[in-house]
C-alpha positions in Angstrom: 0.0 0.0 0.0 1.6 3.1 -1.1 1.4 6.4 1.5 1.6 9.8 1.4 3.3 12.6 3.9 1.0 14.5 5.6 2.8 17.9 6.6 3.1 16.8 10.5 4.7 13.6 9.0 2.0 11.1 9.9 1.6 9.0 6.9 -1.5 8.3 5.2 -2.4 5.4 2.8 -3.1 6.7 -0.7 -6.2 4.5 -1.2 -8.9 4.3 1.4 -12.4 3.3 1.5 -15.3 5.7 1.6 -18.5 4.5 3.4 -20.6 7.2 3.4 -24.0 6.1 2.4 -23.3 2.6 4.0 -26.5 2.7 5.6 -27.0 -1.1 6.4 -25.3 -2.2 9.2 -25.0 -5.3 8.1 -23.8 -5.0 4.7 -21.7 -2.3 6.1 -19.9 -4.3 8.4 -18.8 -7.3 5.4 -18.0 -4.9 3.2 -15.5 -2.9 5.9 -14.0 -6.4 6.9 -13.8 -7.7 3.3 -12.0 -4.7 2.4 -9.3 -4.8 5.7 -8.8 -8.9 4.5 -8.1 -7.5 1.1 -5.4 -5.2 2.3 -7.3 -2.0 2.4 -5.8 0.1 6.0 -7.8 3.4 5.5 -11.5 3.5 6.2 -12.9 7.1 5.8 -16.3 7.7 7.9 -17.8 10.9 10.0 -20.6 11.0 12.2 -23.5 12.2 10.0 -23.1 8.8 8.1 -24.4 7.0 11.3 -22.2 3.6 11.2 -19.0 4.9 12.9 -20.4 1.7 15.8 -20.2 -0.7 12.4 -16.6 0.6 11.4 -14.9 0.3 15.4 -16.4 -2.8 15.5 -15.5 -4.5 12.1 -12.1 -2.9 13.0 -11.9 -4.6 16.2 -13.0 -7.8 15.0 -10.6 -7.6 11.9 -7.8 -8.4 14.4 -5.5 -5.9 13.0 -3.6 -3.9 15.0 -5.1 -0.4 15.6 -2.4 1.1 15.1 -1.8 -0.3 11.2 -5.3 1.7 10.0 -5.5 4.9 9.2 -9.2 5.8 10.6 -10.8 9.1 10.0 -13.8 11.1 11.2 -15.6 14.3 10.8 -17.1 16.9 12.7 -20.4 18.1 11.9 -22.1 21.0 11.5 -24.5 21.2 13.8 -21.5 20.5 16.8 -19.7 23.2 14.8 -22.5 25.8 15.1 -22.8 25.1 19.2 -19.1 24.8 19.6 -19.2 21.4 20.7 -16.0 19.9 19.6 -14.4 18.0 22.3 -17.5 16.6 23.1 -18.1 15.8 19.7 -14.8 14.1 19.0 -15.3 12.5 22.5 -18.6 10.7 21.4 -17.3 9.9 17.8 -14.3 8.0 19.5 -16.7 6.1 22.0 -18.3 5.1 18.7 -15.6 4.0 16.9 -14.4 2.2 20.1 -10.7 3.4 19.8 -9.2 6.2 21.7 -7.9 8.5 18.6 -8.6 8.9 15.4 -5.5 9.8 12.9 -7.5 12.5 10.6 -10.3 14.7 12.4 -11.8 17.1 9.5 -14.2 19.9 9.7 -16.9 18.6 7.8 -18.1 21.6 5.8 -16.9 25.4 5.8 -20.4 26.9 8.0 -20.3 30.9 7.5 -20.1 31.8 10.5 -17.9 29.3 12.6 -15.2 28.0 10.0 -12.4 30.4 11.2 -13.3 30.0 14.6 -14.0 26.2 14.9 -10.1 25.8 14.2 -8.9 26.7 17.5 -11.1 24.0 19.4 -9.4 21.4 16.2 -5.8 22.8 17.8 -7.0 21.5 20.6 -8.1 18.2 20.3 -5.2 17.5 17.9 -3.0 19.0 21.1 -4.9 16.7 23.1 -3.8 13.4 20.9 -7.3 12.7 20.2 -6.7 12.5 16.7 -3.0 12.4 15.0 -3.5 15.2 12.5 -6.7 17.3 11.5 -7.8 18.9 8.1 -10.9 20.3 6.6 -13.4 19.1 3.9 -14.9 21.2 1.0 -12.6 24.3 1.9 -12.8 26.7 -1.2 -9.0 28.5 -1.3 -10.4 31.5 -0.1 -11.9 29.8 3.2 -8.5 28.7 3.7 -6.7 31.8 2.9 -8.4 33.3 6.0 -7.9 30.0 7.9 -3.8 30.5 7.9 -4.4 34.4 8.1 -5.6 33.6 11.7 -4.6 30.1 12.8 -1.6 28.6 13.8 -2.2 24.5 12.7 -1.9 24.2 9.1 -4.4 21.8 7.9 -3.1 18.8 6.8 -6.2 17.2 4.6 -8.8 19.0 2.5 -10.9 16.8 1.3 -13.1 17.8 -1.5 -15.4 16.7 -4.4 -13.3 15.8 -7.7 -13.6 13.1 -10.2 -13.3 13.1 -14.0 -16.1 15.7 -14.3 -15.0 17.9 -12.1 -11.6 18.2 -11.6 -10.7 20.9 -8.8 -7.5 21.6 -10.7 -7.4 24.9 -9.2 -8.1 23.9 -5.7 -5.9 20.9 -6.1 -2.7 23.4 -7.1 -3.5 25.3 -4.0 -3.4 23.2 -1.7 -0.4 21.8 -2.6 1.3 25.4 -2.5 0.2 25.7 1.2 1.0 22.2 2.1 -2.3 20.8 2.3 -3.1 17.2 0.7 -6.0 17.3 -1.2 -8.1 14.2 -1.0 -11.2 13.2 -3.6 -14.8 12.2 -2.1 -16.8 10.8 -4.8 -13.9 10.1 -7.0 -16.0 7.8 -9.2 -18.8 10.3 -9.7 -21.3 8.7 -7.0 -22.9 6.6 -9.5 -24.6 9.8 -10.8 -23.2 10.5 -14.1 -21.7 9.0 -17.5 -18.3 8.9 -16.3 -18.0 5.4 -16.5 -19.3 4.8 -19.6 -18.0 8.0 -21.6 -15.9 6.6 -24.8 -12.8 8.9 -24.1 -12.7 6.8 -21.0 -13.3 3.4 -21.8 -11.0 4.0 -25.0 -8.3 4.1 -22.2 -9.2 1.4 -20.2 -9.2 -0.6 -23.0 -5.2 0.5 -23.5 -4.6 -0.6 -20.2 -7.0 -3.4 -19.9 -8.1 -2.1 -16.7 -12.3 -1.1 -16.0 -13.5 2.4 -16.8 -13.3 2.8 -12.5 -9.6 1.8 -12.4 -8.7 4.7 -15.0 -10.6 7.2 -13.3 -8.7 6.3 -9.6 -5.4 6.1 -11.2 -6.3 9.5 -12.9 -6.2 11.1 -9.6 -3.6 9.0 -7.9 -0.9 10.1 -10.6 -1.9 14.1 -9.7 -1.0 13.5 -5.9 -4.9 13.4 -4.7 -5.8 10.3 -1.9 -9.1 8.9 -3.1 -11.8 6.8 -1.0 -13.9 5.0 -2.9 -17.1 3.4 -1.8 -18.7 0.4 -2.8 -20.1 -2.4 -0.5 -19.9 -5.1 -3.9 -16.4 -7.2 -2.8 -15.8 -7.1 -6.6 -15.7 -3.6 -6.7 -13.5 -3.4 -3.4 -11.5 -5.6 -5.0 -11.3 -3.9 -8.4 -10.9 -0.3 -6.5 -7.8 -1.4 -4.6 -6.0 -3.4 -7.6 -4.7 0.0 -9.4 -1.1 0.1 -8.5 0.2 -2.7 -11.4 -0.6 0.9 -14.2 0.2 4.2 -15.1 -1.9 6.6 -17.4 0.4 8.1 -20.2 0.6 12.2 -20.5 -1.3 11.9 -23.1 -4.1 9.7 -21.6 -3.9 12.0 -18.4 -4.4 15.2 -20.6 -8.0 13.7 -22.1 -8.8 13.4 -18.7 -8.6 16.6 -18.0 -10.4 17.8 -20.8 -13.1 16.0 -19.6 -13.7 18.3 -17.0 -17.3 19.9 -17.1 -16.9 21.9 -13.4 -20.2 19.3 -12.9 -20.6 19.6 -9.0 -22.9 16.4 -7.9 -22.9 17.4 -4.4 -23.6 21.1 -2.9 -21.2 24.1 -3.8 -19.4 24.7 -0.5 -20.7 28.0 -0.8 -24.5 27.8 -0.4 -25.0 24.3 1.1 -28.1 24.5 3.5 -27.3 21.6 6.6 
């Protein structure tokens, strides 16, 4: 499993999985172990997706050592509106059954708390709750005003970005200020064409890889962690099995031209939760 420096030096697997939407418990729980069996060691879940019990305990069960995952959270909104963070990150690790996480991240940029929220994240990162915190669906002006006025650089942002929509300017950003960007929905969510467009299958065909693989590897090879979700074990399997290619600079350019700025989730800027 190939990692990635985080700027406080706490190494993060490249490839995780995503389980947002995992709303069965069960089918939750087989696909979580499947995926540790298969070698996966970075599970990706937050408290608004309701199965952070299901992910402590198919961690626990897995019999791997703790300490060999790489297990994030989130906080949410509503605990960032009342300033509830400790106790926030308290319940999420009584949850998860573990007594850290190693990525805490501020869910989504609320108006009026964003800036402010990032002092009580110094603090349970100070704390060793968590090994390194970051935000989620940060525009670069959010955090140009975060570093104005904070002291932690974040160390994650983790936005929206597959083939349609490709954040290249975000992306470039955050790698000038030393934050790693990291791709939610990095196969378009099942919502959109990208998996059956002809510029991409025309490339997977090259490779003989699936339209899925080539859309990963696309944002692997521009330095963005990606967590895929799927609770199929073929698709877990398939997901993870990426590392044995490498997308030309021509093949990685018609990517890119693919990009349609096509937003499936809300704009960070007028989201209403």
């Amino acid at each position: 499993m190939e990692t990635l420096k985080l700027n406080n030096g706490v190494e993060i697997p490249s490839i995780g999985l995503g389980v947002w939407k995992m709303d069965d418990a069960t089918l939750a729980y087989k696909a979580i172990r499947f995926a540790l069996d298969l070698g996966y060691r970075h599970i990706d879940t937050a408290m608004i997706y309701k199965n952070e019990e299901v992910v402590g305990k198919a961690i626990k069960d897995s019999g791997i050592a703790r300490e060999e995952i790489f297990l994030t959270t989130k906080l949410w909104n509503d605990d960032q509106r009342s300033g509830k963070v400790t106790e926030a990150i308290n319940a999420s690790l009584k949850r998860l059954n573990t007594e850290y996480v190693d990525l805490y991240l501020v869910h989504w940029p609320v108006k009026e708390t964003y800036i402010s929220v990032w002092e009580k994240m110094e603090k349970v990162y100070q704390d060793g709750k968590t090994k390194a915190i970051g935000v989620s669906n940060y525009q670069p002006y959010h955090l140009d005003e975060l570093l104005q006025k904070t002291e932690i650089v974040p160390s994650v942002n983790q936005i929206e970005c597959y083939p349609y929509l490709s954040q290249e300017a975000v992306i470039t950003y955050c790698k000038g200020k030393g934050i790693h960007p990291e791709a939610w929905g990095p196969l378009g969510a099942g919502k959109t064409d990208i998996l059956t467009n002809p510029i991409m299958q025309g490339i997977a065909k090259n490779h003989n890889k699936s339209t899925a693989q080539v859309a990963l590897r696309w944002n692997l090879q521009r330095g963005v962690i990606i967590i895929p979700k799927s609770v199929h074990e073929n698709r877990l399997s398939e997901n993870f099995s990426i590392a044995d290619f490498s997308l030309t600079a021509e093949e990685m350019k018609q990517i890119n031209r693919l990009d349609k700025n096509m937003r499936l989730g809300p704009h960070p800027d007028n989201f209403d939760f």
